[in-house]
C-alpha positions in Angstrom: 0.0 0.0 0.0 1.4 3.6 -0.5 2.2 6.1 2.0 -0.9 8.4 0.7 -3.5 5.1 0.8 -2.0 4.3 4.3 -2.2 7.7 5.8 -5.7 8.3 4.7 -6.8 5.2 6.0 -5.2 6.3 9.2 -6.6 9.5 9.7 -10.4 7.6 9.0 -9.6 4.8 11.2 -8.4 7.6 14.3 -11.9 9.2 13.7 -10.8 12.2 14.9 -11.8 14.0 11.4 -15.0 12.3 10.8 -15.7 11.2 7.3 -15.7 14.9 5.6 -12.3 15.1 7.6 -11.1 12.0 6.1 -12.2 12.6 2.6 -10.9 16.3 2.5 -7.4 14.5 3.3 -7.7 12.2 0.3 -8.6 15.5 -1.9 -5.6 16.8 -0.8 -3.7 13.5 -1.3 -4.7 13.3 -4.6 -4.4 16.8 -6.1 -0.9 16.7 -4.8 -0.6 13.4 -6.6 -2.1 14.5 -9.8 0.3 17.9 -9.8 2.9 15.5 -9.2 2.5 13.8 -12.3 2.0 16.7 -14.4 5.6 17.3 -16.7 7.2 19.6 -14.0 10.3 22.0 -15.4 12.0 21.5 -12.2 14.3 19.1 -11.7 13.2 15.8 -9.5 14.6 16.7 -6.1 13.0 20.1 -6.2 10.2 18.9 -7.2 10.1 16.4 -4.5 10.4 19.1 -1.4 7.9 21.5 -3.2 5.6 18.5 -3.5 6.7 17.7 0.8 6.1 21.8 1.4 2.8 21.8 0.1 1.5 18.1 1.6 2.7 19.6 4.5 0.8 23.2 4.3 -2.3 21.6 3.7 -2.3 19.1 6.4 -1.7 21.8 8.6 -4.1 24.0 7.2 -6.9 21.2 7.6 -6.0 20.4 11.1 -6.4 24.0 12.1 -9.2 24.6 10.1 -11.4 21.2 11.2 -10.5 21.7 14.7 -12.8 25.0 14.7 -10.2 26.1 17.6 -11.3 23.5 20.0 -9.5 20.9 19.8 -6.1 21.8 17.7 -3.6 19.8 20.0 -5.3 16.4 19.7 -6.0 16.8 15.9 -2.8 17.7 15.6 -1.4 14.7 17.6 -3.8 12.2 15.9 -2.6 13.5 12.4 1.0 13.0 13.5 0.4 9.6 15.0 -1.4 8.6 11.3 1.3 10.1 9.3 4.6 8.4 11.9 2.8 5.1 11.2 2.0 5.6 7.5 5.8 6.7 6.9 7.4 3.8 9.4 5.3 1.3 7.2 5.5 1.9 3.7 9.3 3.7 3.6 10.8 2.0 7.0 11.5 5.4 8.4 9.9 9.1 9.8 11.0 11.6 8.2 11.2 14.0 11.6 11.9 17.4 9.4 8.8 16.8 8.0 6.6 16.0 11.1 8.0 19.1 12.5 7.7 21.5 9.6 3.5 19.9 9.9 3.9 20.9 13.8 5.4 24.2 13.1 2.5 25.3 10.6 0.1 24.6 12.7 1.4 26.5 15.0 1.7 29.3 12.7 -2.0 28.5 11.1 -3.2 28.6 14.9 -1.9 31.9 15.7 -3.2 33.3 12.8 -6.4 32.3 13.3 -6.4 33.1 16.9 -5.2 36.6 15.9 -7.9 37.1 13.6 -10.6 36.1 16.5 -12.4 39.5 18.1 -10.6 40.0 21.4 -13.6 41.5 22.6 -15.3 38.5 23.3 -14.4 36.1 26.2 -12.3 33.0 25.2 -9.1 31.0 26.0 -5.8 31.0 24.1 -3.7 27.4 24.5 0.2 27.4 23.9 2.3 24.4 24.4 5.5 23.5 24.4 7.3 20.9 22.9 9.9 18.5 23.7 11.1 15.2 21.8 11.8 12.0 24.3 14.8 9.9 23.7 13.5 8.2 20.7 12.7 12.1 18.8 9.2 11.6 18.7 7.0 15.0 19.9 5.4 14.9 23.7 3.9 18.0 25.5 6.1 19.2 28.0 4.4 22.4 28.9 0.8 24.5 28.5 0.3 28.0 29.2 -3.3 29.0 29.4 -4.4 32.9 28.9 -8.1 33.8 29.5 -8.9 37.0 27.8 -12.4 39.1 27.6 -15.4 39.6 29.9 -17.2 36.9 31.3 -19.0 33.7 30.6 -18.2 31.0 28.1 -15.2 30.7 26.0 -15.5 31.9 23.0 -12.6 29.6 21.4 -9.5 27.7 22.8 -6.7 27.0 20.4 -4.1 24.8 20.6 -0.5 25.4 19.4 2.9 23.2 19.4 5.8 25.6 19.1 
């Protein structure tokens, strides 16, 4: 099975992204796929970390986006979970770089979006920071939480990996 098959199976099985979630990942599988096979005047290895740059953008783009600001950090940490296990199994290896860059756009896709949100309103801004155990995977190591606004419910929570 290929790496794009396996990770999209992943993200469905994980359920985190419901079905839409899931099938908005295979759009973006596939449109990367079919650009990819379009005659390209760039040579094949910058071709190749375009190709990585934009997978990654848009994976980022959808966590952030899906999540609705509620739930970015476990999106986030079920996409990288699919994505370790679809690289480990079909090319014997994680890229890390490329887990990272994912991390480090949503990050930046989260603050965006969080800076966009009207401050008047009441609501609750998630940061955490990240660490990498012995074997380099990700783990939360620490989580800052600022409540801004009058009173009453949240209006959003986002969560970022920095």
């Amino acid at each position: 099975m290929t790496f794009a098959r396996t990770f999209v199976n992943n993200i469905a099985r994980c359920g985190e992204f419901g079905s839409q979630g899931a099938e908005d990942f295979e759009d973006i599988i596939q449109s990367l796929i079919m650009a990819q096979n379009i005659h390209c005047r760039y040579d094949n290895s910058t071709r190749a970390k375009i190709m990585q740059i934009a997978l990654a953008s848009s994976i980022a783009k959808l966590i952030v986006e899906e999540s609705g600001g509620v739930n970015v950090q476990q999106k986030t940490n079920s996409t990288i979970y699919a994505l370790r296990n679809a690289l480990s199994s079909t090319t014997g290896q994680v890229d890390e770089g490329f887990v990272n860059e994912i991390i480090e756009l949503v990050n930046l896709f989260s603050e965006e979006q969080f800076n966009e949100m009207d401050t008047g309103n009441s609501g609750q801004y998630y940061q955490s920071a990240t660490g990498s155990d012995h074997g380099g995977a990700s783990m939360v190591t620490e989580t800052v939480t600022i409540n801004f606004g009058g009173g009453g419910a949240p209006s959003g929570m986002f969560s970022t990996l920095s």
